[in-house]
C-alpha positions as CSV (number, residue, x, y, z in Angstrom):
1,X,-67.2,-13.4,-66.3
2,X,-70.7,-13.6,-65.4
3,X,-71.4,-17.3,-66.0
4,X,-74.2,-19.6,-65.0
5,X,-78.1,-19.2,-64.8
6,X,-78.2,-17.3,-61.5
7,X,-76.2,-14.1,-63.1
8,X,-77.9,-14.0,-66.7
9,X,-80.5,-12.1,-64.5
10,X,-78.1,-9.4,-63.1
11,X,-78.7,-6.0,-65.0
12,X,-75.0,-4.7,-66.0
13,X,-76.2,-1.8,-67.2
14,X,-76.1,-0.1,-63.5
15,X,-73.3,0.8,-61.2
16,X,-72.4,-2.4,-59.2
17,X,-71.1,-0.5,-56.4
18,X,-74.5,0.3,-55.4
19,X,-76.1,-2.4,-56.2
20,X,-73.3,-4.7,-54.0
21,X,-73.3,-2.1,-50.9
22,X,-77.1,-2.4,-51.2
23,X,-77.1,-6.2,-51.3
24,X,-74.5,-6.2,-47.5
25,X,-76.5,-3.9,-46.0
26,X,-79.9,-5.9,-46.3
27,X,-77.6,-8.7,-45.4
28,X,-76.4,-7.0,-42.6
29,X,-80.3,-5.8,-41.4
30,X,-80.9,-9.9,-41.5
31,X,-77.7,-10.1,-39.2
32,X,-78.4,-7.3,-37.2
33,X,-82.0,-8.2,-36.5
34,X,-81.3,-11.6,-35.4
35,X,-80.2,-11.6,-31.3
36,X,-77.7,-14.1,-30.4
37,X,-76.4,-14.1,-33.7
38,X,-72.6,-14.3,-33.8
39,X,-71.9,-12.7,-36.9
40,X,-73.7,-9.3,-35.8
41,X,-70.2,-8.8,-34.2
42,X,-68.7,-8.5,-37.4
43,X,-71.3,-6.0,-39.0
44,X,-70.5,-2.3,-39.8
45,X,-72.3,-0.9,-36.7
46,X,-69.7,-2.6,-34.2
47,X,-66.7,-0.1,-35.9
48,X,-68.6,2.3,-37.7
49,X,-70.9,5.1,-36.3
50,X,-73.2,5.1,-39.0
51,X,-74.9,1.1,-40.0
52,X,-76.7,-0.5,-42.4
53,X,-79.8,1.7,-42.3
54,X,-77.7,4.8,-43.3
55,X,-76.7,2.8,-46.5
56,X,-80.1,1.7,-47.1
57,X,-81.9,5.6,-46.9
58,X,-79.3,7.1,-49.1
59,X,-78.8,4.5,-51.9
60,X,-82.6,4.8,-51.6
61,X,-82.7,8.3,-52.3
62,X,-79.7,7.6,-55.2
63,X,-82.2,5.5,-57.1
64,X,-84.9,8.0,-57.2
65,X,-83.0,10.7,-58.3
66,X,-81.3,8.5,-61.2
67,X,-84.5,7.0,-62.5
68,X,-87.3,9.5,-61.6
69,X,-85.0,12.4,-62.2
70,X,-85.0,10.9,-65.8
71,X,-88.4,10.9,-65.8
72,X,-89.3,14.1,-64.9
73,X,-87.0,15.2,-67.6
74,X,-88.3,13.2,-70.1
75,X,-92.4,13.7,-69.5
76,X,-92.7,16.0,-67.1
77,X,-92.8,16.5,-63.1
78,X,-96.6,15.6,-63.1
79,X,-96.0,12.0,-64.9
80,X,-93.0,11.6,-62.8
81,X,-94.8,12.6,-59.0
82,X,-97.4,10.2,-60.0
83,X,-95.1,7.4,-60.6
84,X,-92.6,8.0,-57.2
85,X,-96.8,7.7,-55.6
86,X,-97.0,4.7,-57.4
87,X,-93.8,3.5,-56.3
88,X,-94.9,5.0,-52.2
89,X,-98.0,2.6,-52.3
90,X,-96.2,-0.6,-53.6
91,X,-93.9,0.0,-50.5
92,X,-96.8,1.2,-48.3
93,X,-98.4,-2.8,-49.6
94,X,-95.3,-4.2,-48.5
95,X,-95.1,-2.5,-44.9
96,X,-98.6,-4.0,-44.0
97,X,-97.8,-7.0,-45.5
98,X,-94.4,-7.4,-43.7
99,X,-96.4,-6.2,-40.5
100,X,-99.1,-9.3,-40.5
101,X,-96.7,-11.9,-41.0
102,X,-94.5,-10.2,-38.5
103,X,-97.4,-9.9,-36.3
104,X,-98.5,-13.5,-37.0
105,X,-95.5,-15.0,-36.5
106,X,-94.4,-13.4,-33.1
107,X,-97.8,-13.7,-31.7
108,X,-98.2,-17.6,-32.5
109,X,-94.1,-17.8,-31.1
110,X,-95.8,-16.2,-27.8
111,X,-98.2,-17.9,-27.5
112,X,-96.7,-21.7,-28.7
113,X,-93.5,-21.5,-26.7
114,X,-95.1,-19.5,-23.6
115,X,-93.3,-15.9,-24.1
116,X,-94.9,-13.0,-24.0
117,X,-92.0,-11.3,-23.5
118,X,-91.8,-11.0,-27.4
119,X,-94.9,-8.8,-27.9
120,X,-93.2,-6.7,-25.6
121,X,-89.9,-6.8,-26.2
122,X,-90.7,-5.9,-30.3
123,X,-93.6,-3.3,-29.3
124,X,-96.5,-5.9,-30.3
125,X,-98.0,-6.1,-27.0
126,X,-101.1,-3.5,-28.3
127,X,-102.3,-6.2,-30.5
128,X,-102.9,-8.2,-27.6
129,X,-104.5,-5.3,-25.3
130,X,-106.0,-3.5,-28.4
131,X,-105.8,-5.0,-31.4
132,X,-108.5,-3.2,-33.8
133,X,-107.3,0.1,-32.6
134,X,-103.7,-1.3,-33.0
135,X,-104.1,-2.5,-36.7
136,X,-105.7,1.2,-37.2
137,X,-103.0,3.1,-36.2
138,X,-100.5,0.7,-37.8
139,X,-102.1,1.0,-41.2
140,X,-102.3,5.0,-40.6
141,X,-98.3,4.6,-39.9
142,X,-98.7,5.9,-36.7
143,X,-97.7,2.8,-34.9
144,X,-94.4,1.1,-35.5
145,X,-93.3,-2.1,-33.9
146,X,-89.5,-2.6,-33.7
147,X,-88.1,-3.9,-36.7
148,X,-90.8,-2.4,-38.7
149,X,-90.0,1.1,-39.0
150,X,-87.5,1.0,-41.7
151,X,-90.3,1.6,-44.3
152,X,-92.5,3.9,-43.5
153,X,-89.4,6.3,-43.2
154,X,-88.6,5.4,-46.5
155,X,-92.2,5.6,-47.5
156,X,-92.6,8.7,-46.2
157,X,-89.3,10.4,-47.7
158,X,-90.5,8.9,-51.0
159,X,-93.9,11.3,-50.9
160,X,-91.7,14.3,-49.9
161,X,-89.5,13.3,-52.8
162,X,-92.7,13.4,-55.1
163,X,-93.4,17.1,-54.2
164,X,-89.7,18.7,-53.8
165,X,-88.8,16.7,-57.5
166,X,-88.2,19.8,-59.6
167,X,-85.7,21.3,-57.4
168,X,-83.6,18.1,-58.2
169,X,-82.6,20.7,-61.2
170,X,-80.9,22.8,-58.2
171,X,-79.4,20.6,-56.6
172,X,-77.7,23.2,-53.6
173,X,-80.9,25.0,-53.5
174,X,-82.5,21.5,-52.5
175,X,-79.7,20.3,-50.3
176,X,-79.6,24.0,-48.2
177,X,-83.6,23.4,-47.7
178,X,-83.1,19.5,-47.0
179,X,-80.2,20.8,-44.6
180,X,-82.6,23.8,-42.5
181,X,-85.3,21.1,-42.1
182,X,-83.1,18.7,-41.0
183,X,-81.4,21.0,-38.4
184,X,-84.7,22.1,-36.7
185,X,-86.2,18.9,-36.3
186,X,-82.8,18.1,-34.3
187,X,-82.9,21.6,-32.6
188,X,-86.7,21.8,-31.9
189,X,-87.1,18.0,-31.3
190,X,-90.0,18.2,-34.7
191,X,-91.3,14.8,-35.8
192,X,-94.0,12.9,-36.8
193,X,-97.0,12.2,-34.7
194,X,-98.0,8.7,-33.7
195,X,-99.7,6.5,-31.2
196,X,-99.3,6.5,-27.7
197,X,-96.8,9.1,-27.5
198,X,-94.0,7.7,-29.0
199,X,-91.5,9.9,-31.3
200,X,-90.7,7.8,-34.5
201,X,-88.0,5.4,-34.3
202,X,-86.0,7.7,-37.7
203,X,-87.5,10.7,-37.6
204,X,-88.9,11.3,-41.4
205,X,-88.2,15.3,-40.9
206,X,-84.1,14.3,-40.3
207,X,-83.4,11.8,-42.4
208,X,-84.6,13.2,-45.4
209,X,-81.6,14.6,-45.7
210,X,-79.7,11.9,-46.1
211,X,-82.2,10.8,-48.8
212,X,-82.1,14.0,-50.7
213,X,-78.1,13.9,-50.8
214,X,-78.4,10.9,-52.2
215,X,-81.1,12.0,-54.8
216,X,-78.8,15.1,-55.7
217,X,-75.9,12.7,-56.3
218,X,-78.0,10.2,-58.4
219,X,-79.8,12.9,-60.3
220,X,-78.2,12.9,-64.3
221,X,-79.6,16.1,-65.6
222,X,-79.9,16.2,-69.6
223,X,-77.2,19.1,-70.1
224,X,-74.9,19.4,-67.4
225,X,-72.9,16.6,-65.2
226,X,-74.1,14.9,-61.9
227,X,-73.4,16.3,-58.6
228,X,-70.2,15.3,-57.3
229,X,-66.9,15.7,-55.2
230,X,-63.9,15.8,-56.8
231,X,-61.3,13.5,-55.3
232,X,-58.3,15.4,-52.9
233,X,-56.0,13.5,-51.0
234,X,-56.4,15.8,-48.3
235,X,-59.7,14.8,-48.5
236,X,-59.7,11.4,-47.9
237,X,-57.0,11.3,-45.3
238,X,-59.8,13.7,-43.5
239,X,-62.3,10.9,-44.2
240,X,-60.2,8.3,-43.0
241,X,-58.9,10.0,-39.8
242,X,-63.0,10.8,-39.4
243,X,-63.9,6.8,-39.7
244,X,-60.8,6.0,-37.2
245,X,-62.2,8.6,-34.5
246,X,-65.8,6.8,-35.0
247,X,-64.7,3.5,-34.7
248,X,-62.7,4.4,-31.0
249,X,-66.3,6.0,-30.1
250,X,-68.2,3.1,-31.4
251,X,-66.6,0.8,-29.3
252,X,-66.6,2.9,-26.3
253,X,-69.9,3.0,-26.5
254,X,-70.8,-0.8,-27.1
255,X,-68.4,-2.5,-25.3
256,X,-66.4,0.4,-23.5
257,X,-69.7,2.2,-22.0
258,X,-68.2,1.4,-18.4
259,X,-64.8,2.8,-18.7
260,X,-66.2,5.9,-20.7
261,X,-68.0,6.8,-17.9
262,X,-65.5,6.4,-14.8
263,X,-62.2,7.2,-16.9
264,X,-64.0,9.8,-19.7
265,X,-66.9,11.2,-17.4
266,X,-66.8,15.4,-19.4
267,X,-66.5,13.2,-23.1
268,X,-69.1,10.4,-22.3
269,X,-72.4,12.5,-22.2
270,X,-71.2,13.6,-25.8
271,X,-70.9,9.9,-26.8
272,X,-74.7,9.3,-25.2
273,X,-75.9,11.9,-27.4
274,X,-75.0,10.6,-30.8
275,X,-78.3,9.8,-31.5
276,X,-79.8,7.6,-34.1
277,X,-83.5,8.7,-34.0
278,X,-82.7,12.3,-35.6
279,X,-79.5,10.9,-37.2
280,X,-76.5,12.5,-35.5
281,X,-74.2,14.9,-37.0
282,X,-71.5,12.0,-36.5
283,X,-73.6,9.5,-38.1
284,X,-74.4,12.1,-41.2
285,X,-70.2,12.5,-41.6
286,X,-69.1,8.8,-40.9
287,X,-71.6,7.5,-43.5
288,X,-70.7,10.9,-46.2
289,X,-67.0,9.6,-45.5
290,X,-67.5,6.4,-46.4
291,X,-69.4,7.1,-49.8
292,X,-66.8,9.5,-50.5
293,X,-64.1,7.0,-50.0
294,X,-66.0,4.0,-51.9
295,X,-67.2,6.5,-55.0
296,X,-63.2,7.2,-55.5
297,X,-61.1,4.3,-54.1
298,X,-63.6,1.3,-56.0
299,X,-63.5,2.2,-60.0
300,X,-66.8,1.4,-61.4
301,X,-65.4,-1.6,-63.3
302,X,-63.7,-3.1,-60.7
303,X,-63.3,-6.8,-61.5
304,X,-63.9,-8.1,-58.2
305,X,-67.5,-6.6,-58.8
306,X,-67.8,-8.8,-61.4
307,X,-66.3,-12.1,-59.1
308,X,-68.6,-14.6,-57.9
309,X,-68.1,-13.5,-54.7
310,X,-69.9,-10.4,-55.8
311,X,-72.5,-12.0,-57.2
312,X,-75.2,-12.9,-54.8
313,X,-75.1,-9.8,-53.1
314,X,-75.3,-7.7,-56.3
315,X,-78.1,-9.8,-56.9
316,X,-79.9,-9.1,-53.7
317,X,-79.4,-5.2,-54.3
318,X,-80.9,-5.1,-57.5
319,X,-84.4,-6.8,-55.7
320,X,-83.8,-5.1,-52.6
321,X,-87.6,-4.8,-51.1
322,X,-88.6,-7.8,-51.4
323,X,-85.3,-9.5,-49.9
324,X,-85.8,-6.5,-47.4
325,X,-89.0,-8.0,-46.2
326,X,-87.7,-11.4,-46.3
327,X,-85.1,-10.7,-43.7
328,X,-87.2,-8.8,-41.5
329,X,-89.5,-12.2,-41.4
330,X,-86.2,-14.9,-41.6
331,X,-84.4,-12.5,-38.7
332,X,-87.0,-13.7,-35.7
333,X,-87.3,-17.6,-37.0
334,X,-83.3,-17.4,-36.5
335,X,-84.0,-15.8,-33.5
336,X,-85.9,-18.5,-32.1
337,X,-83.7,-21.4,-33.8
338,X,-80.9,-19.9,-31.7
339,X,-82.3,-19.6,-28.5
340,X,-83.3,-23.1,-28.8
341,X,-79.8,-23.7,-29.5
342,X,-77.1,-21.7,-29.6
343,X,-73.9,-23.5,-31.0
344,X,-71.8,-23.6,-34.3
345,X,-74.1,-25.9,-36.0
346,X,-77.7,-23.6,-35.2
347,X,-75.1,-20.5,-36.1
348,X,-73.9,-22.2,-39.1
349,X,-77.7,-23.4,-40.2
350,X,-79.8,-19.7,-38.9
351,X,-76.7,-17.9,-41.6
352,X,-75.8,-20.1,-44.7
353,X,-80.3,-21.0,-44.5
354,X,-80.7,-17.3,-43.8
355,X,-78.4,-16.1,-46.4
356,X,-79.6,-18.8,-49.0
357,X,-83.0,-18.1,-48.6
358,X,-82.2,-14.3,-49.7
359,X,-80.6,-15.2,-52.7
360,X,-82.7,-17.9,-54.2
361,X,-85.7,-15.1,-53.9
362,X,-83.8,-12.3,-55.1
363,X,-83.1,-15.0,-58.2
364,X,-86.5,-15.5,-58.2
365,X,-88.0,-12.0,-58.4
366,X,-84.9,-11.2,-60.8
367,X,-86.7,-13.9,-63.2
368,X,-89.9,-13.2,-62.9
369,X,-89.1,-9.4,-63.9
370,X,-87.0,-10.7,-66.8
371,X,-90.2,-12.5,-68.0
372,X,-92.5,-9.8,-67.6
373,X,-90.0,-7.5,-69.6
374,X,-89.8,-10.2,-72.2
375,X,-93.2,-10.4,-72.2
376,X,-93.5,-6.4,-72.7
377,X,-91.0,-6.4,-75.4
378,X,-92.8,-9.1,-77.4
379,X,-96.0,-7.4,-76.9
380,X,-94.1,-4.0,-78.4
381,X,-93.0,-6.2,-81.4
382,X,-96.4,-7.5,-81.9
383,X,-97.9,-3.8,-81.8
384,X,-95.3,-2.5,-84.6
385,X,-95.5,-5.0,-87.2
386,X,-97.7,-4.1,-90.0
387,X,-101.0,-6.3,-90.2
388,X,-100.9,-9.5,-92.5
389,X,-102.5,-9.7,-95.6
390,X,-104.3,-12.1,-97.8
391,X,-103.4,-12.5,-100.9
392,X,-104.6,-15.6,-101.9
């Protein structure tokens, strides 16, 4: 069923599951990221207490524990740290990377269309106060401006996942140590330091957790069977009633915040505090129900994974850093389209252009790594076949 050029580059040798609830949330980040955009009404965070970014963290930590967990099993936990540090410094490229053209573009928007109130608005205003000591601290990760904090969480969970890889092989052990850390940086208010003051937008020391749940549930270990959940009905009426609550509290507090306070006044200081920073009890359940539900109620082999509906955002999972950076870059351009004008047809243009432009380079980075494994594989053949001989 996979027809056509664009989807002789998707890798069916994975679960699509992932790779598709990958592929929405970086569609939904784009969405998300854009103000003014109509569609962010529709995205998960509007009915869900948990968002794209909780997708994004754990399917992150899936992925190491699937391919570096095979690794470490294979060659060792040295061979295997070294190539999760490998892996920390391509992303750490592609954070300062993202963070000049982020930079550049804001700063010439300010500056061309006479508002600085987007250096301030997305935290860029110490480039233009103190810009050598700002580049310095954003290179030392101490200084995140909005929209640019997704990856050095990741980046930083990634190097604590480089040290704490052999106790992948105790799965419980790891998860009760992810768990303690996780609890006293919520209970003793433990982060990161940075610039100016500031607490880290997602606090490295809390979400690891969520990583390292996902790392135990990716990890295949050579002799045994993957960490899982069996499926109980009981269970996922639980998870359902869980997601219902959430949604009633998400709306309260986006669009409700008002009457929660006059009507609710003892229940809306416990809505104020689901916090996002330290990720929330709440938002740890809703986004644990909602794998738990997906992992049992969408077989693996689904057809409608394999539909073309599927396809382009399967194909964005499966290249999901660069289209990551991409939308981070494509989400302030739409910004600026809309405020220019804001009707169906600048809606229509700043989505089906945004979304587009996703694709066609997740197709293109999907090629390229099809040639450079082609390339590899020839080289291999080469290498084997036994030298040529004259005998004439």
């Amino acid at each position: 069923m996979f027809t056509g050029p664009m989807f002789a580059l998707v890798r069916l040798d994975r679960d699509l599951r992932v790779d598709f609830v990958r592929g929405f949330s970086l569609w939904a980040i784009f969405v998300n990221h854009t103000p003014g955009n109509w569609l962010g009404h529709l995205t998960p965070r509007n009915y869900t207490l948990a968002d794209a970014t909780e997708a994004f963290v754990l399917l992150a930590g899936y992925a190491a524990g699937l391919a570096y967990g095979r690794v470490m099993d294979r060659q060792g936990w040295f061979f295997a740290a070294s190539r999760v540090m490998g892996r920390v410094f391509t992303l750490y490229v592609a954070h300062i990377f993202l963070l000049v053209v982020f930079t550049a573009q804001v700063g010439l928007s300010a500056a061309r269309l006479d508002s600085a109130a987007y250096l301030d608005e997305l935290h860029l205003d110490p480039f233009a106060s103190d810009p050598y000591r700002a580049l310095l601290e954003a290179l030392l990760l101490r200084y995140q401006p909005s929209f640019l904090n997704i990856l050095p969480l990741y980046i930083t969970v990634l190097a604590m996942f480089a040290v704490a890889m052999p106790l992948i092989r105790r799965p419980w052990l790891m998860l009760a140590l992810s768990a303690a850390l996780w609890a006293a940086a919520r209970v003793f208010d433990i982060t990161l330091p940075s610039w100016r003051g500031e607490d880290w937008f997602f606090n490295p020391l809390a979400w690891q957790l969520l990583f390292f749940i996902g790392c135990a549930m990716g990890y295949r270990p050579p002799n045994g069977h993957p960490l899982g959940v069996p499926w109980r009905r009981w269970a996922g009426v639980l998870c359902g009633v869980m997601l219902a609550a959430g949604a009633v509290m998400t709306v309260l507090i986006y669009y409700q915040w008002e009457f929660a306070e006059t009507r609710l006044p003892a229940f809306a200081p416990y809505l104020a505090a689901i916090d996002k920073a330290s990720l929330h009890p709440l938002r740890l359940m809703t986004i644990l129900a909602l794998t738990y539900l997906i992992a049992h109620l969408v077989p693996m082999d689904a057809a409608w994974l394999r539909g073309r509906l599927a396809r382009p955002l399967i194909l964005m999972g499966q290249q999901a850093l660069p289209v990551f950076c991409a939308g981070i870059a494509l989400s302030f351009l739409g910004r600026v389209a809309l405020e220019d004008a804001d009707g169906w047809g600048m809606q229509v243009m700043v989505n089906i252009g945004g979304a587009a432009a996703l694709v066609g380079l997740a197709l293109l980075t999907a090629w390229y790594g099809s040639e450079k494994r082609g390339s590899r594989r020839l080289a291999t053949a080469g290498l084997q076949q036994p030298a040529a001989t004259d005998n004439g």
